[in-house]
N, C-alpha and C positions, 0 to 999 in steps of 0.2 A: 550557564546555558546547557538544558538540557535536551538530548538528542535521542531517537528511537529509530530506530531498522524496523519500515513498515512491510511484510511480505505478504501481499496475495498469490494466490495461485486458484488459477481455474481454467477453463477449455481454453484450449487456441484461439478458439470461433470468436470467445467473448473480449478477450485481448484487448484490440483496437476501441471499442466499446467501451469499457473498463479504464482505461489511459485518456482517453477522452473526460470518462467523469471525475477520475480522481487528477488533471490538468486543474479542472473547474473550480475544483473542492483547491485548488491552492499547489499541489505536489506535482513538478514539473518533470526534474530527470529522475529517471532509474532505469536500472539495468535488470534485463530478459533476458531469463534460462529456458531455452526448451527443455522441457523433462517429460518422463515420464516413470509409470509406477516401479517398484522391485520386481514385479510378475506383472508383465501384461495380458499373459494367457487368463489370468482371473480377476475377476472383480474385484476390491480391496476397497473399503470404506475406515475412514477417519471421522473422526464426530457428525455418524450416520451420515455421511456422502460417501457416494459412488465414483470413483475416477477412472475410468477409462479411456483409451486413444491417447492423444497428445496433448500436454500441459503446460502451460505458462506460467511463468514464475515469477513474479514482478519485484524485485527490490529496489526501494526510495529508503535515502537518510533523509529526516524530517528534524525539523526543532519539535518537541512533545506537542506544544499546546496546537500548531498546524496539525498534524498527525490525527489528533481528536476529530477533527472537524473533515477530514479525507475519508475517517471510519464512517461517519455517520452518512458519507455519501454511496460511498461501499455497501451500507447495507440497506440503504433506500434502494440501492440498486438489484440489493438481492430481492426486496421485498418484491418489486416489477415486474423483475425475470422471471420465464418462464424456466431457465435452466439453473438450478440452484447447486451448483457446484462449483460453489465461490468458496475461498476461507480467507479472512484477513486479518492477519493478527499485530502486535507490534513487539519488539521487542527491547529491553531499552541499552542503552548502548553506554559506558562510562566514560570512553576516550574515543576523540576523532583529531585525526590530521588532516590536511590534504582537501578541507571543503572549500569552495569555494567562495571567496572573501566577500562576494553582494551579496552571499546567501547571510553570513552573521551580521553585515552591516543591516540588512533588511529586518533580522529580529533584533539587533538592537534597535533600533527606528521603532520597534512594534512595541517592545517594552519602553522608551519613552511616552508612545504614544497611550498606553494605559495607565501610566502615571499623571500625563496633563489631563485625563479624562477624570481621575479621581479629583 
């Protein structure tokens, strides 16, 4: 069973918004950091975005192949937006403890279920 650390971060404002589409997309809890930049006095861009004001930080642990299907809703979301300072990236993860046991029964359910489909 492979797992990934998905982390967005984008405006405050977009937050709730954002949690709403990636629920949809399948990824239910994760944990919110209010952040903001090293220097708020200036502008600072990361793969050409602008971050200013106050920032949210979104982490979800996903099983990989969910994860896939959360990005593509993230970025139909960016495509929408008019406020494009979203980034969401994943990162993958080698070992977990501690997750919750409906969570692996539900991907193993998921991997049976694309084996009786082949």
């Amino acid at each position: 069973m492979k797992f990934v650390a998905l982390v967005v971060i984008t405006s405050s404002e977009l937050e709730e918004k954002l949690q709403d589409i990636i629920k949809e997309a399948g990824a239910i809890n994760a944990t919110i950091f209010q952040a903001k930049g090293s220097n708020p006095t200036e502008k600072r861009g990361f793969f050409s975005l602008t971050y200013e004001g106050a920032q949210s930080v979104m982490l979800y642990i996903l099983e990989e192949k969910k994860s896939k299907n959360v990005l593509k809703a993230i970025n139909k979301a960016i495509e929408l937006s008019e406020d494009k300072n979203i980034l969401a990236f994943t990162a993958d993860i080698s070992q977990v403890v501690g997750l919750n046991r409906s969570m692996i029964e539900q991907f193993q359910d998921s991997i049976k279920q694309i084996y009786k489909e082949k």
